[in-house]
N, C-alpha and C positions, 0 to 999 in steps of 0.2 A: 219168192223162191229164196231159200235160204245159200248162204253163201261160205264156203271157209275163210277166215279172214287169219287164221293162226293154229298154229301146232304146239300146243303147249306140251312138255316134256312129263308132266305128271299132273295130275289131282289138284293139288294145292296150289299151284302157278296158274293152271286153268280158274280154277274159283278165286285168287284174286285178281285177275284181269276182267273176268267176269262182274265182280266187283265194281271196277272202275268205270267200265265200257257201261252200265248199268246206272250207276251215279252220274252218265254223261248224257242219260235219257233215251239210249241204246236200246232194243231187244237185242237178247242175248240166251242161245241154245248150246249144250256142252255134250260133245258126242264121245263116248270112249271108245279107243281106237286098240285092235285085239283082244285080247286073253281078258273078261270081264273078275276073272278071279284074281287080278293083280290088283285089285283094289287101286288108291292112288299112286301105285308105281305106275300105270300104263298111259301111253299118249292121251292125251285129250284134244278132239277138234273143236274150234271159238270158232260159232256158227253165229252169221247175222242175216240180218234182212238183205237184201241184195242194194236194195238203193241207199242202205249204213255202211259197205263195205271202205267205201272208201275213206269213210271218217273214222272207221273202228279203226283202219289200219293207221291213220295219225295220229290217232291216240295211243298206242298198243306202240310203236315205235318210238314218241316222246316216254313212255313209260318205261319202256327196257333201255333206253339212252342213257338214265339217269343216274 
């Protein structure tokens, strides 16, 4: 089961955390959240495997720390 681990605020912040969460050996799925015609203005959900959650969220936290 997939899981939300984050709300990224647009496109581009979504696909680089996906990025990283990915380069840490992650599955990783990006859901857009509303109006599909806003392109990268509209939310994006960082969806993972359910037994990654909790690591995706260590990662995704040391990463916006920074």
């Amino acid at each position: 089961m997939w899981t939300v681990v984050y709300i990224a605020p647009n496109g581009v912040i979504a696909e680089q955390l996906k990025s990283i969460l990915t380069n840490e050996g992650l599955l990783v799925m990006l859901r857009p959240i509303g109006a599909p015609h806003l392109g990268n203005s509209a939310s994006v959900e960082i969806l993972v495997p359910e037994s990654e959650a909790e690591e995706a969220n260590e990662i995704i936290n040391n990463n916006l720390t920074v």
